[in-house]
C-alpha positions as a Markdown table, in Angstrom:
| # | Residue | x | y | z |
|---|---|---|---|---|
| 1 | Unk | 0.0 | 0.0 | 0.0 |
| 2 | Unk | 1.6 | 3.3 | -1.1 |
| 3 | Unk | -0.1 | 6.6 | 0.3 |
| 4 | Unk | 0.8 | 9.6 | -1.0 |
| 5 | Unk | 0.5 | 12.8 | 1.2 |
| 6 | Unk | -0.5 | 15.7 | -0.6 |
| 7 | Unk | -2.0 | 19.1 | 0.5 |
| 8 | Unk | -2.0 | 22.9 | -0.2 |
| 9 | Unk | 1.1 | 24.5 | 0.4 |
| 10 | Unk | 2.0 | 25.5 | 4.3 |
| 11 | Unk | -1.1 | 23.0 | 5.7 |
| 12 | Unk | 1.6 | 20.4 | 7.2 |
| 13 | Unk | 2.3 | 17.9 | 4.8 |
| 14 | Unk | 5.9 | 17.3 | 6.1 |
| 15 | Unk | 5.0 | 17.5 | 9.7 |
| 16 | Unk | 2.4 | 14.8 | 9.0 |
| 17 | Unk | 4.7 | 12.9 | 7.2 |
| 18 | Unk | 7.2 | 12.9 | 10.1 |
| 19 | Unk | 4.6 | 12.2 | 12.5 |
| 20 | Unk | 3.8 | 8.7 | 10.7 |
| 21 | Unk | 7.2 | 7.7 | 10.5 |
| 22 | Unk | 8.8 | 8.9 | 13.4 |
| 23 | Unk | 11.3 | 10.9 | 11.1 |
| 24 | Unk | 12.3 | 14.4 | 10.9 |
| 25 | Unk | 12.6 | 15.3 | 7.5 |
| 26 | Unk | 12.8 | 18.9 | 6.1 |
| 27 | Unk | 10.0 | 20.4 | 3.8 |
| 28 | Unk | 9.7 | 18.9 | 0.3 |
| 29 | Unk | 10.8 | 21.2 | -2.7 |
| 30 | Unk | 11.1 | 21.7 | -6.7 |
| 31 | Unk | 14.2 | 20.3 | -7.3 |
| 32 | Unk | 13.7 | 22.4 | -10.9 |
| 33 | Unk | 13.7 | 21.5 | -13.9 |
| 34 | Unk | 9.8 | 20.6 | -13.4 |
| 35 | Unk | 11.0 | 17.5 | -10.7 |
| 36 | Unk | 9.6 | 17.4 | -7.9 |
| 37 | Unk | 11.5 | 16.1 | -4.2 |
| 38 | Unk | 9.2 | 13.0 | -3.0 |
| 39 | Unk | 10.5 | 12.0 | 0.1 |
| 40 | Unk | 9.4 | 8.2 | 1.3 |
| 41 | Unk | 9.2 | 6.1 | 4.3 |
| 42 | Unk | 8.2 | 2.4 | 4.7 |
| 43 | Unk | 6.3 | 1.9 | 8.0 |
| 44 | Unk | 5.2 | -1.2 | 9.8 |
| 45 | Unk | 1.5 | -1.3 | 9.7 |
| 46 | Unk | 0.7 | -1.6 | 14.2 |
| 47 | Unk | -1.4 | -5.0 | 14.5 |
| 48 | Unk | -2.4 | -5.5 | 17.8 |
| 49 | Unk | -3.3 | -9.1 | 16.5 |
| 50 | Unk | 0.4 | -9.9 | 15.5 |
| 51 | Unk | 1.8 | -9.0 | 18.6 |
| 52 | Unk | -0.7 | -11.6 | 19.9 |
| 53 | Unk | 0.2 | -13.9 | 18.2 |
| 54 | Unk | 4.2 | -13.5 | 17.8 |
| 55 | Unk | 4.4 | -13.7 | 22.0 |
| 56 | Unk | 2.1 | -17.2 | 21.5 |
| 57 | Unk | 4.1 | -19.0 | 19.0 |
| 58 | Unk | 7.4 | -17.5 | 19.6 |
| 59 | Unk | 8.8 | -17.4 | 16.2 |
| 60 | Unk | 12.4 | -16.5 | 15.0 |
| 61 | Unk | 11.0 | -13.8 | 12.5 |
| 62 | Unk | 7.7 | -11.2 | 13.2 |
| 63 | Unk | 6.8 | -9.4 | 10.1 |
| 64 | Unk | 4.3 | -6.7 | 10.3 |
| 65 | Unk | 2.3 | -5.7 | 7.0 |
| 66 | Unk | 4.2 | -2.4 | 5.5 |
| 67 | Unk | 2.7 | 0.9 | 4.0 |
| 68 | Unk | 4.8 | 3.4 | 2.2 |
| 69 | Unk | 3.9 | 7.2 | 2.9 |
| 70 | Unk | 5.1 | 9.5 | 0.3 |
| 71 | Unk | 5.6 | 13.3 | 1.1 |
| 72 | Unk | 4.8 | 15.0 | -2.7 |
| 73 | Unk | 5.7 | 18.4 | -3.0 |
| 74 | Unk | 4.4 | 20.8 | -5.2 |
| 75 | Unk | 0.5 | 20.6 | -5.1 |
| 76 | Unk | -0.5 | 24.3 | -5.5 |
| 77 | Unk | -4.1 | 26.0 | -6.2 |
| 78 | Unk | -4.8 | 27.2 | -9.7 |
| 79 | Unk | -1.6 | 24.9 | -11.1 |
| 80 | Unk | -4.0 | 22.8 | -13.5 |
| 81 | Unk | -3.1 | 20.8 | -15.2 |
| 82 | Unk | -0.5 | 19.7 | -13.4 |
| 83 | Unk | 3.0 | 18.8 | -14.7 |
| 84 | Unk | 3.8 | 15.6 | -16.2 |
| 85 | Unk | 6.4 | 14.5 | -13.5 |
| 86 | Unk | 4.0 | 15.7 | -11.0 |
| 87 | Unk | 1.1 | 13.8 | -12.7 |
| 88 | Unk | 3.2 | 10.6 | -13.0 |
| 89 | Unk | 4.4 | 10.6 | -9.2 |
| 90 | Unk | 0.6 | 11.0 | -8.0 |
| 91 | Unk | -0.8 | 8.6 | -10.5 |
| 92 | Unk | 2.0 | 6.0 | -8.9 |
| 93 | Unk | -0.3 | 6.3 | -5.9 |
| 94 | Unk | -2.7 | 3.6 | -4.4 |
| 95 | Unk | -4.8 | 6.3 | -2.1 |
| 96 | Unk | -4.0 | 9.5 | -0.9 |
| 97 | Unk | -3.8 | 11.2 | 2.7 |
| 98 | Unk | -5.0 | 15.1 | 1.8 |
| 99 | Unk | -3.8 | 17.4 | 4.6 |
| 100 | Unk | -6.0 | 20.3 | 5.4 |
| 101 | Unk | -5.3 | 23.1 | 7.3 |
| 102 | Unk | -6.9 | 23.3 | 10.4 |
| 103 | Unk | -4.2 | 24.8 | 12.6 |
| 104 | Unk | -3.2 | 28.5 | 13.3 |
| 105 | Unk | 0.5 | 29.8 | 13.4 |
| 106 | Unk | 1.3 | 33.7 | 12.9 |
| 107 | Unk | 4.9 | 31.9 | 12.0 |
| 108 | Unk | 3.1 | 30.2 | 9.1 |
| 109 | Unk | 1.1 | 32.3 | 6.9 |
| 110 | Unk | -1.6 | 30.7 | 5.2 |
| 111 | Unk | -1.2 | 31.3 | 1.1 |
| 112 | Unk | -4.5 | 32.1 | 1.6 |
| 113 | Unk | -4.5 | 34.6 | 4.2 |
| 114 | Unk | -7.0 | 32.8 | 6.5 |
| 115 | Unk | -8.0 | 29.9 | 8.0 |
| 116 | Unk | -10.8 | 28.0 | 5.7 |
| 117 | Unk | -10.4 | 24.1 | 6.0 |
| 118 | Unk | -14.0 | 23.3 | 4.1 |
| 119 | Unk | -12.6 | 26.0 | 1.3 |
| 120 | Unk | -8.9 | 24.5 | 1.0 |
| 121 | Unk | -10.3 | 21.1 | 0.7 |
| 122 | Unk | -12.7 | 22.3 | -1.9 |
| 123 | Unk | -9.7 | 24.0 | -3.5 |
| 124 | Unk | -7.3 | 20.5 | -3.9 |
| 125 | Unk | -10.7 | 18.9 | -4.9 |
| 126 | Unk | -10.7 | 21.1 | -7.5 |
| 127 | Unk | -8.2 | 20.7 | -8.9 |
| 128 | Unk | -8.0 | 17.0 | -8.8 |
| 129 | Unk | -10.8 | 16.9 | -11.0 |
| 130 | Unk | -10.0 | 19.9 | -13.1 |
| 131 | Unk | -6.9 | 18.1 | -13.9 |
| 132 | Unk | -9.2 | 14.7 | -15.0 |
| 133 | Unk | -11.6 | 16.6 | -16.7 |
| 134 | Unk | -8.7 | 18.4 | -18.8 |
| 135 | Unk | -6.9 | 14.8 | -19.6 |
| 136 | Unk | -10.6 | 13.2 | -20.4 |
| 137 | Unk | -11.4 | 16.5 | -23.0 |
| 138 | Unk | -8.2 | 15.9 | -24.4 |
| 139 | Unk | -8.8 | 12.0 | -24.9 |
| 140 | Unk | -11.7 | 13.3 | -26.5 |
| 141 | Unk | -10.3 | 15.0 | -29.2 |
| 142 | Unk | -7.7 | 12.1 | -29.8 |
| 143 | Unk | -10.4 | 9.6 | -31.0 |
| 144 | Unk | -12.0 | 12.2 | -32.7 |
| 145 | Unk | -9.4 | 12.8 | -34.9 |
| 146 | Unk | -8.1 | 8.9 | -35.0 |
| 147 | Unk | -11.8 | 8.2 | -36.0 |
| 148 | Unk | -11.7 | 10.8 | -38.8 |
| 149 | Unk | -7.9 | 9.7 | -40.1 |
| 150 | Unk | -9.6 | 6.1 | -40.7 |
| 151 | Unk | -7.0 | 3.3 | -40.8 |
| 152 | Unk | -4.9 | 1.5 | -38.2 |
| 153 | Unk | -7.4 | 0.3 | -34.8 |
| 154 | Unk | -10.9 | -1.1 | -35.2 |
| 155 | Unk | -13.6 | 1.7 | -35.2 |
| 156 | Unk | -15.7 | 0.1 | -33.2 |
| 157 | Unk | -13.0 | -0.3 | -30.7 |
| 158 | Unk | -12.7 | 3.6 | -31.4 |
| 159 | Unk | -16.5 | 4.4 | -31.1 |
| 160 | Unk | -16.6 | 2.5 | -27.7 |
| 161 | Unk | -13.9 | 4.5 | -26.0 |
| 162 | Unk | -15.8 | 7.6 | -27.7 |
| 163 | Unk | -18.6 | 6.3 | -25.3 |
| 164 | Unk | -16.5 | 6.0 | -22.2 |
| 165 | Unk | -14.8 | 8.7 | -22.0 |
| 166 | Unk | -17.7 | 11.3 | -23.1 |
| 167 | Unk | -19.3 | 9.7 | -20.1 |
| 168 | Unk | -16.5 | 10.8 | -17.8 |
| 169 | Unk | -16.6 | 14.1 | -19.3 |
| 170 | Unk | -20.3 | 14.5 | -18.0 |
| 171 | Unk | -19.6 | 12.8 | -14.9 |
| 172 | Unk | -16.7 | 14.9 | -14.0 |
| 173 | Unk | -18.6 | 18.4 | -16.0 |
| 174 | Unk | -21.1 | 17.7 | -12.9 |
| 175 | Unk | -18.6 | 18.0 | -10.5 |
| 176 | Unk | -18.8 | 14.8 | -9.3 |
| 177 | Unk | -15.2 | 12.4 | -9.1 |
| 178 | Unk | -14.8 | 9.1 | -10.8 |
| 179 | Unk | -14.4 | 7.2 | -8.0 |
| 180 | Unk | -18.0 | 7.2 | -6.8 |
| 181 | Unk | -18.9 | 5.6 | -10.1 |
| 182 | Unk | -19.1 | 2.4 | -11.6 |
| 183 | Unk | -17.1 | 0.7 | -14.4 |
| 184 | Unk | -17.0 | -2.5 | -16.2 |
| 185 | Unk | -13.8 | -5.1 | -16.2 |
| 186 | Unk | -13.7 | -4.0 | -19.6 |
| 187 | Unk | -14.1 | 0.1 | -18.8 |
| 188 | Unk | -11.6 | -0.6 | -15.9 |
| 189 | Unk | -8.9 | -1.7 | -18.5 |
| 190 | Unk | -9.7 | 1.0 | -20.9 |
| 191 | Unk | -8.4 | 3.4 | -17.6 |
| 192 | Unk | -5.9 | 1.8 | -16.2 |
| 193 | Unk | -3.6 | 3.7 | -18.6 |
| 194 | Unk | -4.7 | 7.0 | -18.1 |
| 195 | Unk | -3.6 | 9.4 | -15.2 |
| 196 | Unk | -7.1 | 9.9 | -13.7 |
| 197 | Unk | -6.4 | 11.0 | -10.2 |
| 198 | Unk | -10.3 | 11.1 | -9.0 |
| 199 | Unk | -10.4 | 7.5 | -9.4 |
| 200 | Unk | -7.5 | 7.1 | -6.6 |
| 201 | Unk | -9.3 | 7.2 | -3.1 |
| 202 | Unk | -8.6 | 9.9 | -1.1 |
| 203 | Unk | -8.9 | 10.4 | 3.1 |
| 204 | Unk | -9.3 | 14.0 | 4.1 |
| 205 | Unk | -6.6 | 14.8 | 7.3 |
| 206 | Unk | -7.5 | 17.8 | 9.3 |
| 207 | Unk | -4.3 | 18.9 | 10.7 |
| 208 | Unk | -5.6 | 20.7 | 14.2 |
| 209 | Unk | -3.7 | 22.5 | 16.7 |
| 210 | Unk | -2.1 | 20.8 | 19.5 |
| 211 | Unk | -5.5 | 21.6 | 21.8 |
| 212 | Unk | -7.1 | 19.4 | 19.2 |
| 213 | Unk | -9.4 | 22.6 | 18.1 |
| 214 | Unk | -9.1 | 23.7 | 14.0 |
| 215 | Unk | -11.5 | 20.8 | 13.5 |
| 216 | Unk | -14.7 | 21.3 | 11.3 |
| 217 | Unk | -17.5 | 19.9 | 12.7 |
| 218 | Unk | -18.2 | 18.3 | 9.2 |
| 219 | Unk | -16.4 | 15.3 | 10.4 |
| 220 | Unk | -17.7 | 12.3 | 8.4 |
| 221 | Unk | -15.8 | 8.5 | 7.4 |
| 222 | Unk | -13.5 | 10.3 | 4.7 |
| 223 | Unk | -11.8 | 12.6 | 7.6 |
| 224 | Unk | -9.5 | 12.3 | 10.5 |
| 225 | Unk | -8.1 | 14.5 | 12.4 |
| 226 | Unk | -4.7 | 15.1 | 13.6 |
| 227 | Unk | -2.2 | 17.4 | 16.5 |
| 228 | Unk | 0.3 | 17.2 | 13.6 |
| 229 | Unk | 2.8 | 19.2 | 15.2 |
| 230 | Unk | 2.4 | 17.5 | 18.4 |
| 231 | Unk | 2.1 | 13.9 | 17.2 |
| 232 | Unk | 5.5 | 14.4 | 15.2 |
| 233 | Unk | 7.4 | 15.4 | 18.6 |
| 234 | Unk | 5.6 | 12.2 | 20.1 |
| 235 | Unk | 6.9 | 10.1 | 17.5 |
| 236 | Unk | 10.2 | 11.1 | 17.6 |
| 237 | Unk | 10.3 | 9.8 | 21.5 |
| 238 | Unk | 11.4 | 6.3 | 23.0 |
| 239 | Unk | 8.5 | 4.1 | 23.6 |
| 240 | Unk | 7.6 | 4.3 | 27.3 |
| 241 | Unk | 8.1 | 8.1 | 27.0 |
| 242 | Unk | 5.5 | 8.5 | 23.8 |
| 243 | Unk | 2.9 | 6.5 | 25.9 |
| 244 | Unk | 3.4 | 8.9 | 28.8 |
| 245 | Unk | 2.6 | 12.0 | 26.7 |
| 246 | Unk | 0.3 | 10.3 | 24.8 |
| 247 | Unk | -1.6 | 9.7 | 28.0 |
| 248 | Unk | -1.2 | 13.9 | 29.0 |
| 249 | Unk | -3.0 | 14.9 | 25.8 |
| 250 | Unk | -5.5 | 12.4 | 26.7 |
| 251 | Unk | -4.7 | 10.7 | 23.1 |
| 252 | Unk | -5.4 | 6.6 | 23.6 |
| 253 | Unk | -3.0 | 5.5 | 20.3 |
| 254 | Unk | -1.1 | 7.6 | 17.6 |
| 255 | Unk | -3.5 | 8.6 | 15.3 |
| 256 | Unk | -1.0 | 6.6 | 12.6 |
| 257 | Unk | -2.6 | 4.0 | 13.5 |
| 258 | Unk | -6.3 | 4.7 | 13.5 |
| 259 | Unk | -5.5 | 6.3 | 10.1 |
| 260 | Unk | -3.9 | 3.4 | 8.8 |
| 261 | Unk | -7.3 | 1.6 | 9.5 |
| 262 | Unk | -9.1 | 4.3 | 7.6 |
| 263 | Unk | -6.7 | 3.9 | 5.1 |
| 264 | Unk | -7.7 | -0.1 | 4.6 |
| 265 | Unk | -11.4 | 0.8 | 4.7 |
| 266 | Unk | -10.8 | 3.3 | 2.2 |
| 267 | Unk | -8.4 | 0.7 | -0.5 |
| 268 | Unk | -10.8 | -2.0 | 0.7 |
| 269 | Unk | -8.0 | -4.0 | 2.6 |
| 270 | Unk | -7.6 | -6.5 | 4.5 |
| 271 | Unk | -5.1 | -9.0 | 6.8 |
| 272 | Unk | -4.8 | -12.4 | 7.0 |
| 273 | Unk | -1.7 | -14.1 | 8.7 |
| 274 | Unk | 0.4 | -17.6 | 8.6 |
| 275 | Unk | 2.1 | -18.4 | 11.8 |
| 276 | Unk | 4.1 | -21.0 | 12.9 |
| 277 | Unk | 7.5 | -21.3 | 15.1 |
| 278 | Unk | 9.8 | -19.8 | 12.2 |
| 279 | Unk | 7.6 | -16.8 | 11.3 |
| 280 | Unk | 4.5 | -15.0 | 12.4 |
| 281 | Unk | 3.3 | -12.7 | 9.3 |
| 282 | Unk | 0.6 | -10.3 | 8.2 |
| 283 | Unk | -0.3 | -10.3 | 4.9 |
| 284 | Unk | -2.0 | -7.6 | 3.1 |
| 285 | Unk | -5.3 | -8.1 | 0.2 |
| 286 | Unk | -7.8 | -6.8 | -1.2 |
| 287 | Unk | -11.2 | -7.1 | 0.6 |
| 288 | Unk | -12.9 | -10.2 | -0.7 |
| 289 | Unk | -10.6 | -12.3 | -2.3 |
| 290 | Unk | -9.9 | -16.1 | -2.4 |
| 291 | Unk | -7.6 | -18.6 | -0.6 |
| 292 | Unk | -6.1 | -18.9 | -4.2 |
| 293 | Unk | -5.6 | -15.1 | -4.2 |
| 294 | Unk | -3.9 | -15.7 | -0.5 |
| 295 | Unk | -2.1 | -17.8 | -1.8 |
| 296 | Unk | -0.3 | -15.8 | -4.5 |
| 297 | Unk | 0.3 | -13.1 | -2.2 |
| 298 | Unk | 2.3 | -15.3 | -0.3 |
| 299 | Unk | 4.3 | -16.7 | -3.4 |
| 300 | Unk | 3.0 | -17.7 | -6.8 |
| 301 | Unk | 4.2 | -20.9 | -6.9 |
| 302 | Unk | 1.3 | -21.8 | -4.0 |
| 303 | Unk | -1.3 | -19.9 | -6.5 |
| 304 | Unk | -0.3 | -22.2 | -9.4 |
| 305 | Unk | -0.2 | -25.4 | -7.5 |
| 306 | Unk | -3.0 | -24.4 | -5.2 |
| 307 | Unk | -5.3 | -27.5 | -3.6 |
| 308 | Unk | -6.6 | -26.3 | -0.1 |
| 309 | Unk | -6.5 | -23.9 | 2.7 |
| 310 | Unk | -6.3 | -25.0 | 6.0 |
| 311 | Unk | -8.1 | -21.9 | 7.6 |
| 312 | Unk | -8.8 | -20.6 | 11.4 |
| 313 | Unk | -9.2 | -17.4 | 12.9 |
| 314 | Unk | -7.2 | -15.7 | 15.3 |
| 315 | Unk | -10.2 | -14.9 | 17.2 |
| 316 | Unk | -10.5 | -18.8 | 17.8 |
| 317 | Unk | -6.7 | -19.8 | 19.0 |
| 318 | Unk | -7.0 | -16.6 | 21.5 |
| 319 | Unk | -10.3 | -17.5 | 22.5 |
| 320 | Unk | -9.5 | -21.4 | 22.7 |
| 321 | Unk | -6.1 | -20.9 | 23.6 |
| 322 | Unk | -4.2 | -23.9 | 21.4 |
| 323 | Unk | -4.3 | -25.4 | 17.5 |
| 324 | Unk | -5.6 | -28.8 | 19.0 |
| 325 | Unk | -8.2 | -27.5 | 21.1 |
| 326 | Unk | -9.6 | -25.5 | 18.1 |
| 327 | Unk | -9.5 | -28.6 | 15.6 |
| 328 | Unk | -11.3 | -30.4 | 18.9 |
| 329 | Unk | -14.5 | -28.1 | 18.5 |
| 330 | Unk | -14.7 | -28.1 | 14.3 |
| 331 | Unk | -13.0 | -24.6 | 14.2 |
| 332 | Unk | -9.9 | -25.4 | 12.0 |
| 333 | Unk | -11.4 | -25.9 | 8.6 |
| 334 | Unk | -9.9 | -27.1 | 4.9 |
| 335 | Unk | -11.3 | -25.1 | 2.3 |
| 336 | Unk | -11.1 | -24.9 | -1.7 |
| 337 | Unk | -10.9 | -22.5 | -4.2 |
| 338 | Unk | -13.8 | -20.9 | -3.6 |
| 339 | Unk | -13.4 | -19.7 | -0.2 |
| 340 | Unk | -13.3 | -15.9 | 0.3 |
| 341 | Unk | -10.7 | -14.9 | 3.3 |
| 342 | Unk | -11.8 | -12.8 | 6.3 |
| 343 | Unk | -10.0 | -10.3 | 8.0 |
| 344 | Unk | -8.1 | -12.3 | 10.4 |
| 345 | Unk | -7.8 | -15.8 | 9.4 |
| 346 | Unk | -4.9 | -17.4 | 9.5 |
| 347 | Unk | -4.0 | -19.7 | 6.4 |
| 348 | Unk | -2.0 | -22.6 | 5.5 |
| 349 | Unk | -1.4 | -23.3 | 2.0 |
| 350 | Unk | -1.5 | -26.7 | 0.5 |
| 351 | Unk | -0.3 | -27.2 | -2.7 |
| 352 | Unk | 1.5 | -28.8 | -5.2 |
| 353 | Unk | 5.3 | -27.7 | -5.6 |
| 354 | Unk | 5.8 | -27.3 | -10.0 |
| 355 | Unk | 7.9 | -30.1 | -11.4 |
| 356 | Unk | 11.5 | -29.6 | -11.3 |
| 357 | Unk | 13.0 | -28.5 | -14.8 |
């Protein structure tokens, strides 16, 4: 999973950023040239349930799921459409973390001149889908002409794209993002090549003061709010002393990790983890896939030899307390091909190795 932080200029990206990964980077700039200075950090993913279950089977090796935040300079209002390096690094992105403003700091001026979050997250939404609406026009008059030209690709192939993508242009001439809407395998593939950055999912951040107040009160499933400044200086600390001010701001976790739960909800992600006494892991996929699927993600080999899964959930061995006592009450199941994996199953693949060359 590969976030990318993005946000107008001066509402806290970096800080953020820092915040997540416990670093202490400087600002992000234009390198020049048009390039822009990404900064990147990969960060364990916290999972309460794999520390569970690494201090119950004791293996050599823990490995926690991983997400990689990605600190993108260069976002600025009224900069449609954006640059092709800075198109390509945010179309690289599997969801983004959009930082508003929520905080005041004379030190800071807002580009703005005032404190609006509601209007600067309007204003990046803006120009998110100014920037698709552009690319979708353009498409637009690229078939057009191909059309007219005759020759080379099928024109039916030519008419249906026609179809699509004067469809987006309504969608997106309504104000509305691409996201929310529907698409066909086949209308999927047609996208997947275009930069279309209101099809990425995005989760609003309202960076807050360090009282916590900055916050709108329009605080739905697509926002979180954050003490940016105040949770970067917390991450920066040793353990024992990050719990102890965590506990004076009356904060119960680092809100990294309740926003990396947001962020699964928002990718439609999920874990599922193998144990045993060499490694405990947590493995990340999508929401709804198959014990075939879990098996690739573990190594393709298991997908291409797949036969069964031998499936139980870590809510069973911590409420039963051992593997045999959860076989002994019909809790540790084998299932086929067709068995969708919950959050928090742990698997076993059997399958059959491919024949040696």
């Amino acid at each position: 999973m590969k976030l990318g932080i993005i946000g107008l200029p001066q509402s806290g990206k970096t800080t953020v950023f820092n915040a997540l990964t416990g670093d202490d980077r400087p600002v992000g700039r234009m390198i020049g040239g048009g390039r822009f200075e990404v900064q990147q950090a990969v960060v364990n993913v916290p999972d309460a349930r794999v520390d569970w279950l690494a201090d119950f089977y004791k293996p050599r090796k823990t490995v926690y799921a991983q997400v990689t935040y990605a600190d993108i300079a260069g976002l600025e209002g009224g900069q449609n459409p954006f640059s092709g390096p800075l198109l390509n690094i945010l179309a690289q992105m599997d969801g983004f973390l959009h930082i508003v403003r929520a905080f005041d700091d004379e030190n800071v001026p807002h580009p703005l001149h005032s404190i609006d979050p509601v209007r600067d997250s309007s204003e990046l939404d803006d120009e998110l889908l100014l920037n698709d609406l552009l690319a979708v026009e353009r498409k637009l008059e690229r078939l057009e002409d191909e059309r007219n030209k005759g020759g080379g690709r099928d024109r039916a192939e030519i008419a249906n794209e026609q179809v699509l993508f004067s469809r987006l242009q309504s969608i997106l001439e309504d104000g509305n993002v691409l996201l929310t809407q529907n698409f066909t395998p086949d209308e999927q593939r047609m996208l997947s090549g275009y930069s279309l950055l209101t099809l990425i999912p995005k989760l609003n951040v309202y960076n807050t003061n360090e009282d916590g107040s900055g916050a709108s009160a329009a605080v739905d499933e697509s926002l979180v709010a954050v003490r940016g400044k105040l949770e970067m200086e917390i991450a920066q600390l040793e353990p024992e002393e990050a719990a102890l001010f965590l506990a004076e701001y009356d904060l119960s976790e680092p809100s990294l990790n309740r926003m990396i739960r947001l962020s699964y909800d928002l990718l439609h992600l999920q874990s599922f983890f193998t144990v045993g006494e060499d490694e405990v892991r947590a493995w990340t996929m999508p929401a709804g896939a198959t014990a075939p699927q879990a098996a690739a993600t573990i190594h393709t080999d298991m997908y291409a030899g797949f036969i069964r899964a031998e499936v139980f959930t870590y809510a069973a061995l911590k409420e039963h307390g051992s593997e045999v006592e959860i076989k002994s009450v019909g809790k540790w199941r084998l299932e086929g091909k067709e068995y969708v994996v919950q959050d928090g199953d742990i698997v076993s693949i059997r399958f059959s190795p491919p024949a040696k060359k």
